[in-house]
N, C-alpha and C positions, 0 to 999 in steps of 0.2 A: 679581660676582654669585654670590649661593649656589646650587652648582649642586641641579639637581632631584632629589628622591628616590626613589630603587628604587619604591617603591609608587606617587610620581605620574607616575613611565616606565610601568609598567606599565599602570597606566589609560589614558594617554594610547595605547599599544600597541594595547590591545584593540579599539581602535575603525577603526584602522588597516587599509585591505584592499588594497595592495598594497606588495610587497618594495621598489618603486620610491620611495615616499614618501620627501618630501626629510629630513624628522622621521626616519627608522628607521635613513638613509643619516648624519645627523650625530653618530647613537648609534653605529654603525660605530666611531668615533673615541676613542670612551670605553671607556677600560681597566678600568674598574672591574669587578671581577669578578658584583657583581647584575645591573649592565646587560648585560654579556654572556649572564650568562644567560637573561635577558628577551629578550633578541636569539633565543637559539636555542629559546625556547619559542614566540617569534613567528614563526620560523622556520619550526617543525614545522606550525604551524596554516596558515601559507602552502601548506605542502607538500601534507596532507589536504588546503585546498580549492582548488588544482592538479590534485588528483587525483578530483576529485568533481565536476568543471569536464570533464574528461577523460572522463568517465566518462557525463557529461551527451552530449556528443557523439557515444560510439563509441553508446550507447541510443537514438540521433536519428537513425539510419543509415537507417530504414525508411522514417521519417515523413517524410524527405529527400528521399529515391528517391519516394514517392508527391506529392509537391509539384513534385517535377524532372518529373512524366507528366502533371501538367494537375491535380492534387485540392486540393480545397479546404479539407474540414472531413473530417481523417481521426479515426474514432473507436477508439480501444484498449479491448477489454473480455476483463474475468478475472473469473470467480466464484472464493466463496471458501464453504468447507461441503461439500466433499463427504464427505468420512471421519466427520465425527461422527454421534453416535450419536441424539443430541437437536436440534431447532430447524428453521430451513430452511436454503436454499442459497440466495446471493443474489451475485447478478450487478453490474456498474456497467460503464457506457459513459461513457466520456471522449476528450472533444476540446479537445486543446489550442490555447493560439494557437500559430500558427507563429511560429519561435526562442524556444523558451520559456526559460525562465529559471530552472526553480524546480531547486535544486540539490538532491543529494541523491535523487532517485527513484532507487526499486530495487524489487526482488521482497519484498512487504512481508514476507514472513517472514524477509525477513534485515536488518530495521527494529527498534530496541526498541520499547515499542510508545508510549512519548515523541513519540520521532521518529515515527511512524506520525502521531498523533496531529497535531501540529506541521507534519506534511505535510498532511494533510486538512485542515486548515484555508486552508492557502495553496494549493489543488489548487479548493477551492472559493472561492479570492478569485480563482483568475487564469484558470479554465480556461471554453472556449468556453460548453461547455454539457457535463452530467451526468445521466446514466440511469440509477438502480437498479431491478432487477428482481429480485422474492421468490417463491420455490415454497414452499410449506411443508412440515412434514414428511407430512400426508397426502396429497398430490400424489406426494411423493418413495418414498411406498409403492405408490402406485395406479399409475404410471406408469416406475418403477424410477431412479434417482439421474443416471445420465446423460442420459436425456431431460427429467429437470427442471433439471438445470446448461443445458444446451442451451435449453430454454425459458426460464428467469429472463433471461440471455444475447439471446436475441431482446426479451423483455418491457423489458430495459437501452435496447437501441435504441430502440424504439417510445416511449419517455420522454425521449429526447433532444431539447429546443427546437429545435437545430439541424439539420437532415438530412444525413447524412453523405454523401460520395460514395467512400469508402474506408472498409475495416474490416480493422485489426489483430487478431487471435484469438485468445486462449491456446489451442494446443492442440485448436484446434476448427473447423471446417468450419461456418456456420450458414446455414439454408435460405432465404435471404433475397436479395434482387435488390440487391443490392448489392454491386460488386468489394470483394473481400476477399484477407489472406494468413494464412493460417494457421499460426505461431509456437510450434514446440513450447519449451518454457521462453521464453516470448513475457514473461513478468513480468519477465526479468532481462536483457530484450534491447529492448526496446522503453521507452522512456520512457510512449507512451500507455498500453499495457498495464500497466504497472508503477504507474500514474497511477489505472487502472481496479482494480490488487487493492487500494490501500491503500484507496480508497474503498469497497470492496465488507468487506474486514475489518474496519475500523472499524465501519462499521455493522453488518455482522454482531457484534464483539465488544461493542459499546454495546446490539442487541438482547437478547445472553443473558446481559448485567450484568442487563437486566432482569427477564430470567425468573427469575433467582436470586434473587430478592425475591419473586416467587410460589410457586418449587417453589424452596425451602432444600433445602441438604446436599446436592446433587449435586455443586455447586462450579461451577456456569455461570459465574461471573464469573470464573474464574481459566483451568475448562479449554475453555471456549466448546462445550461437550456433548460433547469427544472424549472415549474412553474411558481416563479416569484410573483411578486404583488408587479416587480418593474417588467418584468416579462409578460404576466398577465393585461399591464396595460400598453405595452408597445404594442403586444398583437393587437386591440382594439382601437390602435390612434395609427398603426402602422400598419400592419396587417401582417402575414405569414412572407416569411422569407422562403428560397429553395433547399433551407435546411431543417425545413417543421417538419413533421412527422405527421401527414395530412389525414391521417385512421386514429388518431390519438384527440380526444378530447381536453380544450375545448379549439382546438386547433381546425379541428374540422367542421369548425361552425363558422371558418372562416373560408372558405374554400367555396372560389365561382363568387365570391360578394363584388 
């Protein structure tokens, strides 16, 4: 029989998800130097999702410990908006099922924003239930940036279908009757929280893809209203639109010109 070729090892590889398969263990045997090396490219891919398997578990440490004390529907919430200059701040609350499964969660700024993407989608096929909450940027003037990240953040919960009896926090303390732990860098330690920024970026960066089709040349679709060099010079050849953040420097050096 003619044996199979480097390209239809290869397919049949990719489909492959564990080192154990008796198909991976009979290529073992074969000297041919492509299969070899199909071997060690399937290898490496074994290794990454070993390592993001690993990585799923040491971020489950929290939602563990609060399942081990009697909790039910524990929610993880991260805003994401505070430093820009334009738009609002927007919160998400997520609760996952327990032993969840979705590989890959992280602190979505260390996400390309594919993967970002690719995870929001499957964050909203598998998880309990999902809360966003929006301040805008006149809120965010009236009331100053912290107490509106802290409010969107409550507004997260109160949208959640499920009621929580546990809340994971980025970073955050919220005034609310409900046991909570507050996680500073809680995005890259928490799978719920990590679960709540991709959610909350995403929509926040699909909002100000939008805006960029109303107010062109600031660059909302690429810098999501932080202060870029192309941001920094629209507002000085164009001025402030009604989604600047008019208490935020240097935004408010433009205001009344």
């Amino acid at each position: 029989m003619k044996p199979e070729s480097i390209a239809e090892i290869k397919t049949k590889l990719a489909v492959v998800m564990t080192a154990e398969d008796a198909y991976v263990k009979s290529l073992r045997e074969d000297a041919r130097a492509g299969v070899q090396a199909a071997l060690k490219q399937f290898d490496r891919r074994m290794e990454k999702q070993a390592a993001l398997v690993r990585k799923l578990q040491e971020m489950s440490v929290f939602e563990k410990e609060a399942y081990a004390n009697g909790h039910k529907y524990i929610a993880g919430i991260d805003e994401v908006g505070r430093g820009p200059l334009a738009g609002p701040v927007i919160a998400a609350a997520v609760i996952l099922p327990e032993n969840c499964d979705i590989i890959g969660l992280n602190d979505s700024k260390q996400l390309s924003e594919a993967k970002r993407e690719q995870l929001f989608d499957e964050i909203k096929e598998k998880a309990v239930a999902i809360g966003v909450g929006l301040v805008d940027q006149t809120e965010i003037d009236a009331i100053n940036i912290y107490q509106a990240s802290k409010k969107a953040m409550m507004m997260a919960v109160e949208q959640l279908s499920a009621q929580p009896d546990y809340l994971l926090v980025d970073a955050m303390t919220l005034p609310i009757e409900i046991e909570q732990e507050s996680l500073i860098k809680g995005d890259a330690r928490s799978i719920s929280i990590a679960a709540a920024s991709i959610i909350a970026k995403v929509t926040r960066d699909r909002l100000m893809a939008e805006y960029s089709v109303k107010y062109p040349g600031y660059g909302f679709e690429r810098n999501a209203g932080y202060g870029t060099k192309e941001h920094l010079e629209a507002l000085e050849t164009q001025g402030i639109t009604p989604i600047h953040r008019l208490t935020f420097a240097p935004v408010k050096n433009y205001v009344n010109l």
